[in-house]
C-alpha positions as CSV (number, residue, x, y, z in Angstrom):
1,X,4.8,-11.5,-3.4
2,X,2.5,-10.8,-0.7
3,X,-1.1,-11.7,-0.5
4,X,-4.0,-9.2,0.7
5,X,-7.6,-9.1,1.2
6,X,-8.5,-5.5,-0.2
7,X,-11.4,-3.7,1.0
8,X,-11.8,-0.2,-1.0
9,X,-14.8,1.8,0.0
10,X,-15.7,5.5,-1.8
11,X,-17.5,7.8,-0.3
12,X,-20.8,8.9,-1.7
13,X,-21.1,12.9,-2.0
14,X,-24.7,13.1,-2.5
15,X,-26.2,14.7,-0.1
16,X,-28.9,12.7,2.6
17,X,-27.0,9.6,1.3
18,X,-24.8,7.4,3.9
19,X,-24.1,4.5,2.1
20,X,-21.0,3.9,0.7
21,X,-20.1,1.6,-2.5
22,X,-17.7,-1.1,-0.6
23,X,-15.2,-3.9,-3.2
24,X,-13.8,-7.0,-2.1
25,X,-11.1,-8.3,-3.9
26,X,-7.8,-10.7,-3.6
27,X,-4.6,-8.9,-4.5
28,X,-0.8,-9.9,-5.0
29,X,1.6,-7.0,-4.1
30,X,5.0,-6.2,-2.5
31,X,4.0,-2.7,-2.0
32,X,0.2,-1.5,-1.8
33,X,0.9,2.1,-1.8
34,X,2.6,1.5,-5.5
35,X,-0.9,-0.8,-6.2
36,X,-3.0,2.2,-5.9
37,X,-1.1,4.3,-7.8
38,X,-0.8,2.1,-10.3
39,X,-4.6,1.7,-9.6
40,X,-5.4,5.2,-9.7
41,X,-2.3,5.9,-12.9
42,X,-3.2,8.6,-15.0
43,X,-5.3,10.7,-12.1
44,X,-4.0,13.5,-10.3
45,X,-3.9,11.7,-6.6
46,X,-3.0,12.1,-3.1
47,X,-2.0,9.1,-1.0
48,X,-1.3,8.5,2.4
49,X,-0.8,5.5,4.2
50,X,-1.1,3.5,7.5
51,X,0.7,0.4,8.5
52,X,-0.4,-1.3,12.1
53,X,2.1,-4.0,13.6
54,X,0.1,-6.6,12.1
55,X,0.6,-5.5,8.7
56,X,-2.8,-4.0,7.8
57,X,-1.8,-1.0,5.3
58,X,-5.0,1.8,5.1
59,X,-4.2,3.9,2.6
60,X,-6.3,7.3,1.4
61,X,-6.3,8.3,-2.2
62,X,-8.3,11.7,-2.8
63,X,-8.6,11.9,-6.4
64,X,-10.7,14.8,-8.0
65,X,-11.7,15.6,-4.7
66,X,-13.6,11.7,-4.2
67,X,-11.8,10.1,-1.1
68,X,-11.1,6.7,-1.5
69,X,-9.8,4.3,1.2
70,X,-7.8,0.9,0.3
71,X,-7.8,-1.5,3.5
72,X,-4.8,-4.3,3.0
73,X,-5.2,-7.2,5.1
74,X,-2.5,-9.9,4.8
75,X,-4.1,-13.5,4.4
């Protein structure tokens, strides 16, 4: 089982309002896309992913039209 950092930040629709809410959290996974689904289960979601050559998987979820984005960092 692989180990991540997880970084997931959503995007805040209100208008005149940059910030974003930004989680930290530790995760065990084999797969991270199947971690946000799982995640996200129940939701109507679309996911697509990222992976660089040194193993950092961003992935986009866009669920009821809120874009979320999932940063995997191996430790």
């Amino acid at each position: 089982m692989a180990e991540y950092e997880l970084v997931r930040e959503i995007q805040n629709l209100c208008r005149n309002n940059q910030m974003r809410d930004v989680f930290f959290d530790e995760v065990e996974t084999e797969d991270p896309v199947e971690y946000v689904r799982q995640f996200l289960k129940g939701k109507a979601v679309e996911i697509t992913a990222d992976t660089r050559e040194d193993g950092t998987v961003t992935i986009f979820a866009v669920c009821q039209g809120l874009t979320q984005k999932f940063i995997f960092t191996p430790i």
